[in-house]
C-alpha positions in Angstrom: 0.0 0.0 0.0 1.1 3.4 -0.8 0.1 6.5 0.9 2.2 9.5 -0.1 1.8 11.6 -3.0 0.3 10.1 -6.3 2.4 11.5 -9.1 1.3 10.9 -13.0 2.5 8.4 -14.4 5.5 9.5 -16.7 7.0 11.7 -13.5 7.3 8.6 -11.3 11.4 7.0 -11.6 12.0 3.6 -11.6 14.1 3.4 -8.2 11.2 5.9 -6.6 13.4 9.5 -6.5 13.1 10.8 -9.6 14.4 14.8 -8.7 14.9 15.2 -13.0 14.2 18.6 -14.1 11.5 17.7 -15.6 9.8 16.1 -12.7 9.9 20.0 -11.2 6.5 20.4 -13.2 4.8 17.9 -11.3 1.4 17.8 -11.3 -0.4 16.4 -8.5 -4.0 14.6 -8.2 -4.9 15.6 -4.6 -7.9 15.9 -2.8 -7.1 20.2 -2.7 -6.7 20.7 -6.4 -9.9 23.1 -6.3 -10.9 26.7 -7.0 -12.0 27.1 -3.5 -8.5 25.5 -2.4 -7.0 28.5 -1.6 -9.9 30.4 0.4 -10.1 27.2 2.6 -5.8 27.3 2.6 -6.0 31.2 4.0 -9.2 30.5 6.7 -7.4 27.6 7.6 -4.3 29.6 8.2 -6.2 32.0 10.0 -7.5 30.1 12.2 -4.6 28.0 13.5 -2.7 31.6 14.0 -5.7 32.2 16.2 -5.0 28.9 17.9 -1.8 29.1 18.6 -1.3 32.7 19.9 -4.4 32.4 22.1 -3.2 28.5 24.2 0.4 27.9 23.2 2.5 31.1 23.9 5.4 29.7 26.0 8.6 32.4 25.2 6.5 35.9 25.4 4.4 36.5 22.4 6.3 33.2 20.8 4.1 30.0 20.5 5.7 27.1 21.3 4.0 25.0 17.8 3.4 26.5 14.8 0.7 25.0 12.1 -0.5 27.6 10.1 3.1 27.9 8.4 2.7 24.1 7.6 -0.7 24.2 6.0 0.3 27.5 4.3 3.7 25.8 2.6 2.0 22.3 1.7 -0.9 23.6 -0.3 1.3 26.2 -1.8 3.3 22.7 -3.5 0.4 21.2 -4.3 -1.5 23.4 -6.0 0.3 24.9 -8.3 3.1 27.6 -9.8 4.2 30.4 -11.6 5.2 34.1 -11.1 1.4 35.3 -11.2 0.4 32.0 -9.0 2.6 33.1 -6.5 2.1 36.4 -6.1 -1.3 35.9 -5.2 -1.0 32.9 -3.4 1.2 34.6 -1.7 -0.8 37.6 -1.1 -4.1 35.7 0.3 -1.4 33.9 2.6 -0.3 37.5 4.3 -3.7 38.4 4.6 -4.6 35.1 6.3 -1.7 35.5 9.0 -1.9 39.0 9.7 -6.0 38.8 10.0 -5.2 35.2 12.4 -2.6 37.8 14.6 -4.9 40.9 15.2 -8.0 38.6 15.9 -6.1 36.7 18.5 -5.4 40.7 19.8 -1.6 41.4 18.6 -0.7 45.0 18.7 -0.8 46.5 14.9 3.0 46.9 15.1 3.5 43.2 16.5 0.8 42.0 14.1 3.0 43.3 11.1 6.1 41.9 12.3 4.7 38.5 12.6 3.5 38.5 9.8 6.4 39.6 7.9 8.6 36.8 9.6 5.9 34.2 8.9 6.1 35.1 5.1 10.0 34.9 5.1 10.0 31.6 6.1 6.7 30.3 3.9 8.5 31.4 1.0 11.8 29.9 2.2 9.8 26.9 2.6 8.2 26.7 -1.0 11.9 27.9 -2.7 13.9 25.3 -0.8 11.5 22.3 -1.3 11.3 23.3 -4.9 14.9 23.5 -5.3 15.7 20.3 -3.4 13.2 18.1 -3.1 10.8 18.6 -6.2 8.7 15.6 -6.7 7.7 16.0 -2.3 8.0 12.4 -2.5 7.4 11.3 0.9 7.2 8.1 0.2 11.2 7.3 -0.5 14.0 7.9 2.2 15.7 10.1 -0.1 12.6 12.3 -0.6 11.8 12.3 3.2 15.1 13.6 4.0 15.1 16.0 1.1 11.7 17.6 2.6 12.7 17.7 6.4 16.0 18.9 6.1 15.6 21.7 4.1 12.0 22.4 5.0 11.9 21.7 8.2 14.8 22.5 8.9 16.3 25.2 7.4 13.4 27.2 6.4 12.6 28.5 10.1 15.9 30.0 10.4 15.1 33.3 8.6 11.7 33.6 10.1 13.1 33.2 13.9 15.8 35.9 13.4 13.6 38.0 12.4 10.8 37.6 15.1 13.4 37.4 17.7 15.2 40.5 16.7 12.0 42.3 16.4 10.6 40.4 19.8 14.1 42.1 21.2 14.1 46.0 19.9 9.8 46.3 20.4 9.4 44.1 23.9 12.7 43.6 25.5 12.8 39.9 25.1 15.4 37.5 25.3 16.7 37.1 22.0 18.0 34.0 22.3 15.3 32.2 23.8 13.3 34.1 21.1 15.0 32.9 18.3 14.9 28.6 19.8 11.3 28.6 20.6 10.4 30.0 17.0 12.4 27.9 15.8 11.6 24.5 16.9 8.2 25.8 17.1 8.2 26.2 13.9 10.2 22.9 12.8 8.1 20.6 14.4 5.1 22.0 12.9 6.7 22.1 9.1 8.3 18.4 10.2 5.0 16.9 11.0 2.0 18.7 9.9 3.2 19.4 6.3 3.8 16.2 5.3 0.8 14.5 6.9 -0.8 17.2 4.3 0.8 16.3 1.9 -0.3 12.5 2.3 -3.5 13.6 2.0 -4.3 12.2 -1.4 -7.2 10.2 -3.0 -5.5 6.8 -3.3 -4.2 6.4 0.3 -7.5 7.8 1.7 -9.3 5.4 -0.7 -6.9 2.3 0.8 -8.4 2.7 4.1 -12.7 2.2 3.4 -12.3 -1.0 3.4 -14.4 -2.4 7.2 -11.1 -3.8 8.4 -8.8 -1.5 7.6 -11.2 1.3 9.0 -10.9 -1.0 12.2 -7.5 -1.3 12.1 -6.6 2.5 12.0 -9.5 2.9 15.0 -7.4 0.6 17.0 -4.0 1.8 16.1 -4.6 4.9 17.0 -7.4 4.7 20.1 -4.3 2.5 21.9 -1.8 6.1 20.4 -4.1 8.3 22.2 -4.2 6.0 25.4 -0.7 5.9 25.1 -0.6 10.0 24.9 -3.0 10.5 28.0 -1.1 8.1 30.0 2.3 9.3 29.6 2.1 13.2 29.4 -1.3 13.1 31.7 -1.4 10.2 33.9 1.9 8.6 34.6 4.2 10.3 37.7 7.3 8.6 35.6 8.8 9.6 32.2 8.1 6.9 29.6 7.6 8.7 26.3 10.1 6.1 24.9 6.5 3.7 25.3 5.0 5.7 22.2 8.1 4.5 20.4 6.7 1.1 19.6 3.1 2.2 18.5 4.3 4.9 16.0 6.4 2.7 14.4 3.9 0.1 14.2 1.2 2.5 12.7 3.9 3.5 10.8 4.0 -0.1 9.0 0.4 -0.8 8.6 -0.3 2.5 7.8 2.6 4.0 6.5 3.3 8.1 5.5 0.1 9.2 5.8 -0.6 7.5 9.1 2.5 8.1 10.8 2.2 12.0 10.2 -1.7 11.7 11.5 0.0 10.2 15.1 2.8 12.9 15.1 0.2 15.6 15.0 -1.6 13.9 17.9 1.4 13.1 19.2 2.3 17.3 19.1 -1.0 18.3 20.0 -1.2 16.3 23.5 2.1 17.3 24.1 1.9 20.5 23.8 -1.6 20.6 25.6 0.1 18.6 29.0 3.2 21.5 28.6 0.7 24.6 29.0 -1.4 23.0 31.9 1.4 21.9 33.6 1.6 18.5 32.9 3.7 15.4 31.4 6.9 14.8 31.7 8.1 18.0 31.5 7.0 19.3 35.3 9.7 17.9 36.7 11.8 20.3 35.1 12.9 23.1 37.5 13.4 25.8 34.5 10.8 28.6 33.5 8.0 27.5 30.8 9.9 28.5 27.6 13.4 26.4 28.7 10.6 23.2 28.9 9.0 24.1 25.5 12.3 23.8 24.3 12.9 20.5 25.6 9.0 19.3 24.3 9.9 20.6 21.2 13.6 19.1 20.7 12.4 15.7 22.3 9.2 15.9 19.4 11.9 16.6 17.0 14.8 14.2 17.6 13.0 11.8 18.9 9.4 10.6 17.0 10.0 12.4 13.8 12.3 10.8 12.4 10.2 8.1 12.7 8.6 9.6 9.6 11.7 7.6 7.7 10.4 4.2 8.5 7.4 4.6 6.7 9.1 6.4 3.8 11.2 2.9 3.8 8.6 0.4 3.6 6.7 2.7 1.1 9.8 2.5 -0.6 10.1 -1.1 -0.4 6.3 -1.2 -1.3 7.0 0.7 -4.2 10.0 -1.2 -5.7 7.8 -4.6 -4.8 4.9 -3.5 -7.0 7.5 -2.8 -9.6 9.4 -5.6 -9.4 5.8 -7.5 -9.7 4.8 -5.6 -12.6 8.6 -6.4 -14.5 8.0 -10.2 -13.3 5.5 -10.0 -15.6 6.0 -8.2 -18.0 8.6 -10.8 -18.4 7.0 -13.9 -18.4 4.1 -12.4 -21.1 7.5 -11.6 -23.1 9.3 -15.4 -22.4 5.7 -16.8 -23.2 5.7 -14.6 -26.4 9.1 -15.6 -27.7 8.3 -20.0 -26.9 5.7 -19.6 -29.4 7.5 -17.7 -31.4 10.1 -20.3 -31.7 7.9 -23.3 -31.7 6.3 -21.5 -34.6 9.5 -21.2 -36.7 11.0 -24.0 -35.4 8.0 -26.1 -36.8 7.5 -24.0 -40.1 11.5 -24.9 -40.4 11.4 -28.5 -40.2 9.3 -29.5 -43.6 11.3 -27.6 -45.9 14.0 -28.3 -44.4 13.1 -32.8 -44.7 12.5 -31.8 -48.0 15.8 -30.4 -49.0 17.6 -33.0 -47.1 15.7 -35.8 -49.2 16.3 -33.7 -52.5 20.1 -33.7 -51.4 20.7 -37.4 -50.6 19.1 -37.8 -54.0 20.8 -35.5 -55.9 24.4 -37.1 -54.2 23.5 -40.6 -54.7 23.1 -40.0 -58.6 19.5 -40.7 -58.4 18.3 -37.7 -60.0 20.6 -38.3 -62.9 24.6 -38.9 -63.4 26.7 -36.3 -61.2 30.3 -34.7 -60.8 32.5 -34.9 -58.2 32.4 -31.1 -57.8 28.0 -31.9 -58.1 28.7 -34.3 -55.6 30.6 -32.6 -52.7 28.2 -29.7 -53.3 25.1 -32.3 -52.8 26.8 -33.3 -49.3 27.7 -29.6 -48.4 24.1 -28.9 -48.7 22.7 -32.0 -46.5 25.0 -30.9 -44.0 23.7 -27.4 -43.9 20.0 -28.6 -44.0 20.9 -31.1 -41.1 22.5 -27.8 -39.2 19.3 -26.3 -39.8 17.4 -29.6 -38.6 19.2 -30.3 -35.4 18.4 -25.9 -34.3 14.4 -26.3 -35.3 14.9 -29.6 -32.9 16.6 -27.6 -30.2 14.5 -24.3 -30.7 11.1 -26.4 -30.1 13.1 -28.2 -27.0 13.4 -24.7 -26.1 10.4 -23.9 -26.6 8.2 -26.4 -24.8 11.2 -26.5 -22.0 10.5 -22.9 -21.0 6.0 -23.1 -21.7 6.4 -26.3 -18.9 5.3 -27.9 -21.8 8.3 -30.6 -21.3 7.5 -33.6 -19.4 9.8 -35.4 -17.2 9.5 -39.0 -15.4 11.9 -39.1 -12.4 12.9 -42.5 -11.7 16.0 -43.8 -10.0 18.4 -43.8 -12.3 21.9 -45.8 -12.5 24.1 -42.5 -12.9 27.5 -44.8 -13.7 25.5 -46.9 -16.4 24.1 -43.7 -18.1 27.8 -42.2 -18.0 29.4 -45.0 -19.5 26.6 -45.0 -22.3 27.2 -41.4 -22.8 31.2 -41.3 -23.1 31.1 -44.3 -25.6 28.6 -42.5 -27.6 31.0 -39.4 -27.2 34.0 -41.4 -28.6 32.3 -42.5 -32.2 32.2 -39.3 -33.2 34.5 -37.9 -35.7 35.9 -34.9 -33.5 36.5 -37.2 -30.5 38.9 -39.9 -31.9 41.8 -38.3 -30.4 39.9 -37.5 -27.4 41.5 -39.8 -24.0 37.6 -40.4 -22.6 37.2 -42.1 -18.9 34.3 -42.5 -16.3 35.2 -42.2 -12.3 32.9 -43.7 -9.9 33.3 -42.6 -6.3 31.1 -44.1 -4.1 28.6 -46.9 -4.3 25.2 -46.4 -4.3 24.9 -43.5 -6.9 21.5 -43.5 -8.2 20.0 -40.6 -8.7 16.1 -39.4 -9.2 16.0 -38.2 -12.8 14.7 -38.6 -15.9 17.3 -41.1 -17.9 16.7 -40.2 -21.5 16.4 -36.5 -20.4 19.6 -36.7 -18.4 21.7 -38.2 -20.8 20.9 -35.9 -23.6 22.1 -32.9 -21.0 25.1 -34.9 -20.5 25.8 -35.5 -23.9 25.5 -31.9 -24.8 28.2 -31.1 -21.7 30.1 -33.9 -23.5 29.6 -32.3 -26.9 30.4 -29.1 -26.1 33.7 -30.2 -24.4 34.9 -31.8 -27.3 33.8 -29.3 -29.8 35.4 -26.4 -27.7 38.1 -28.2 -25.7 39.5 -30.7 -28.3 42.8 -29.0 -27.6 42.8 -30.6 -24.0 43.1 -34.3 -25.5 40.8 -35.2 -22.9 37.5 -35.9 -21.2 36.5 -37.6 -17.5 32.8 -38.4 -16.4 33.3 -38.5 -13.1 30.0 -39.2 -10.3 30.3 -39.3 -6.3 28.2 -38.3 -3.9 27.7 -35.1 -2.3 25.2 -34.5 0.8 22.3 -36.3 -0.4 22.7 -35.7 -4.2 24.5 -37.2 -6.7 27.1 -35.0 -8.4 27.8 -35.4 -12.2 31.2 -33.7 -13.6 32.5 -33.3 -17.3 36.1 -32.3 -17.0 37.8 -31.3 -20.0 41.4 -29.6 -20.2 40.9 -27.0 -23.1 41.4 -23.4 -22.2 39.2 -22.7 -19.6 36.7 -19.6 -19.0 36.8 -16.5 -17.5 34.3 -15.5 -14.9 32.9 -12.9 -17.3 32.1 -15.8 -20.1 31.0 -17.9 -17.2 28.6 -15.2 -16.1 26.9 -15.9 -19.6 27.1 -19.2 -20.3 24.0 -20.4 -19.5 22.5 -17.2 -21.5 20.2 -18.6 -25.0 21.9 -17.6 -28.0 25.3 -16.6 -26.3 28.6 -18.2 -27.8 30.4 -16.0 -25.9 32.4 -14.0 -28.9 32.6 -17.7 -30.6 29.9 -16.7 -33.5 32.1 -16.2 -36.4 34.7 -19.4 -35.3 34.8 -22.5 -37.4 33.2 -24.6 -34.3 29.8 -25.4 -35.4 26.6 -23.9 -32.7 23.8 -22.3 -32.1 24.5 -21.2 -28.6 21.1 -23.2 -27.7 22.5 -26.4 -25.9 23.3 -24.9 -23.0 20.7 -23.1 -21.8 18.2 -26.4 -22.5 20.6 -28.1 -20.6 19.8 -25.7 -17.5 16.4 -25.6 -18.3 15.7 -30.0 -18.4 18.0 -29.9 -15.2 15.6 -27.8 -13.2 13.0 -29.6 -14.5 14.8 -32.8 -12.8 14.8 -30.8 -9.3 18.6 -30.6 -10.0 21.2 -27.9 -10.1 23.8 -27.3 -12.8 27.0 -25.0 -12.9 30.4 -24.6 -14.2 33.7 -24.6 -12.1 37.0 -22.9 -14.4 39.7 -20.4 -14.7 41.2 -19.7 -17.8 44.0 -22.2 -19.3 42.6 -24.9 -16.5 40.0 -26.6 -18.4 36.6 -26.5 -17.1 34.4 -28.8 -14.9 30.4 -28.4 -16.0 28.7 -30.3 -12.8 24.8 -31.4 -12.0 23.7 -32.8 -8.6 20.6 -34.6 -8.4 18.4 -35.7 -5.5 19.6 -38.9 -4.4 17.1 -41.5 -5.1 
């Protein structure tokens, strides 16, 4: 499930943090994209600058948590951009704080100053996240860390001087203590209520109607709230570290959008025990704005960050879905290409019978007396056609191997027997009469469950390809022992050996490995229906070499 930000389609990267240039032009399908949007955005504001000033002043006139900014900055991203946008987005904003600051009763003067040091750091806000996080994907690490460093973070900064110098030359106040309560104040509300509005969207919304996953968020967050009460209410002992386990769990049935929801309940209780003298922080022999502080810095370092865990398993989520979606897209194309080739493979194989038949006629003087020169050209011809023949055989094995179309009968099977068969098949061939062929048995008992006729034509091709590409060697061992409970199968040869790059491809359909334009005869096929008849066996098969060692293709077997 994914509950941050939907993006269209063609903005979304692959790895889940596209920040392109492109991407900056994001549009967004969100529940605010609406002409009232921005009337609601500046009442809104308005009224949680009423809020605040009138129950959460801790440092003077300072409050010690700060949501109108939040609202103000993510509805500003989401909705939209451009010089003529933001001037008057920008404009209804102003009017929204400064009309919040004289109706909670702010002196004209103060009511300006505010609102000027509330502007500097909404814009701040917008041009940072803009800059350096783009896409506000909240639902990556990368994204999340993009948006609360320089939002949260940062933004503030400008904002706070101002109000505390201000705060300083108008009331007398303590700059410094000014300048920390704005700006954690501030943080925490641009760390934890702008992204829980920008979670707001359709789709994750729409992920929770379902009856028990309306249940499940009632639960999740009736036991947050009990835990809230309790510890900044109830409780004579700190043990905010208990809320620790319940965000992170709505964090991972709920993810983004549900761990912001229990920050800003988390912020609210917290901030409600502070100003009526409760929760952990009455213990704490300093005035009321030194404990807002620490509120404020334990809300920020300590539960926020738990904002990242959720951004991980969306990520996670994400990449799953994707990785889902390229599975399949996979198989449709594997399925697509096995009838392909069973399609060619079988529109191959009569013209092909045909040209072979004209062939042996035309070389046996059948069709009328022949040259020599007629003659060799007759054979050159069969053997091409009997190339061709032996790939259309090998393309449908393919083929039905990889459409599960390929049936094997696993029986025990006499693994020594079926070697020695193979290697004296092996040594008839032309290529192979200089070839030093021998079988090693270790062991007794080596039977293994497989498929015999299957089995030997895998280890025939091993065989095959070792004296095709490692005649150089002068030799060939099929060699069988026991390993754990399979039976291991091993065609050594002593050619040249392979690199681990080559090896890396061997098994890869069509691959001869820079071999294509060699005078060794293939189609680069063998191998990889080799692999394919060895799973179907519930074996294993690999290759063991370094180059100018030979090479030792092995298959284990269950044991019978």
């Amino acid at each position: 499930m994914t509950n941050s930000r939907v993006l269209t389609a063609p903005e979304i990267d692959p790895v889940g943090d596209s920040f392109a240039p492109a991407a900056r032009k994001a549009t967004v399908t969100s529940l605010f994209n609406d002409p009232i949007a921005p009337i609601v955005t500046v009442v809104g504001v308005m009224l949680l600058t009423v809020l605040a000033i009138s129950t959460a002043r801790t440092a003077g006139l300072v409050a010690v948590l700060w949501a109108a900014n939040a609202l103000a900055v993510a509805q500003w991203l989401r909705s939209g951009r451009g010089w003529s946008y933001d001037l008057c987005f920008g404009a209804l904003i102003a009017i929204g704080v400064l009309s919040g600051q004289f109706l909670a009763g702010n002196q004209p003067e103060l009511a300006v100053m505010f609102t000027m040091a509330n502007m500097v750091e909404i814009i701040a806000a917008v041009a940072l996240a803009r800059r350096f996080a783009p896409t506000l994907n909240l639902g990556s690490v990368e994204g999340a860390c993009r948006f609360l460093l320089s939002v949260a973070l940062i933004a503030p900064i400008g904002g706070a001087l101002l109000a505390a110098t201000g705060l300083s030359v108008m009331m007398g106040a303590d700059f410094l203590t000014s300048f920390k309560t704005w700006w954690f104040g501030h943080a925490l509300g641009l760390a934890v209520v702008a992204p829980f509005v920008l979670a707001l969207d359709k789709q994750p919304l729409s992920n929770l109607l379902s009856p028990w996953r309306i249940a499940e968020t009632v639960f999740l967050f009736g036991l947050l709230v009990a835990v809230c009460v309790s510890v900044y209410f109830i409780l004579t002992v700190p043990l905010g570290f208990a809320m620790i386990p319940v965000l992170i769990l709505i964090a991972a049935r709920l993810r983004v959008l549900g761990v912001t929801a229990g920050l800003v309940v988390m912020a609210l209780c917290a901030t409600s025990a502070l100003m009526l003298g409760a929760g952990p922080w009455r213990w704490v022999d300093s005035p009321l704005a030194d404990r807002a502080i620490l509120m404020q810095l334990t809300l920020l370092l300590g539960y926020v960050p738990i904002i990242l865990v959720a951004s991980l398993l969306e990520e996670r989520d994400r990449l799953s879905e994707q990785a889902k979606a390229g599975q399949l897209r996979a198989e449709r194309a594997s399925a697509a290409k096995s009838r392909l080739l069973a399609n060619v493979a079988h529109e191959i194989k009569s013209p092909v019978s045909g040209i072979i038949g004209i062939g042996d006629l035309w070389s046996s003087g059948q069709l009328g007396q022949v040259t020599q020169t007629q003659k060799d050209m007759a054979h050159m011809l069969v053997k091409t056609a009997r190339q061709v023949e032996a790939l259309s055989h090998d393309l449908l094995d393919v083929a039905r191997a990889e459409a599960g179309a390929v049936k094997v009968d696993l029986r025990p099977t006499d693994v020594v027997g079926l070697l020695q068969d193979v290697s004296r098949a092996v040594a008839l061939r032309p290529e192979a009469r200089r070839m030093e062929m021998t079988v090693q048995a270790e062991g007794n008992g080596l039977i293994a469950l497989a498929d015999s006729q299957r089995l030997a034509q895998v280890i025939d091709n091993l065989a095959t390809n070792a004296v095709k590409y490692a005649a150089s060697g002068r030799s060939l061992t099929f060699r069988a022992h026991r390993v754990f409970n399979a039976v291991r199968i091993e065609v050594i040869d002593k050619g040249p050996g392979l690199s681990l790059e080559k090896q890396a491809q061997l098994f890869e359909p069509f691959n001869r490995l820079g071999l294509e334009r060699s005078a060794v005869e293939g189609h680069g096929i063998g191998l990889a229906l080799a692999k394919r008849l060895v799973e179907l066996q519930r074996g294993s098969i690999g290759v063991e070499s370094s180059p100018g060692e030979g090479a030792t293709f092995w298959i284990e077997l269950p044991i019978a």
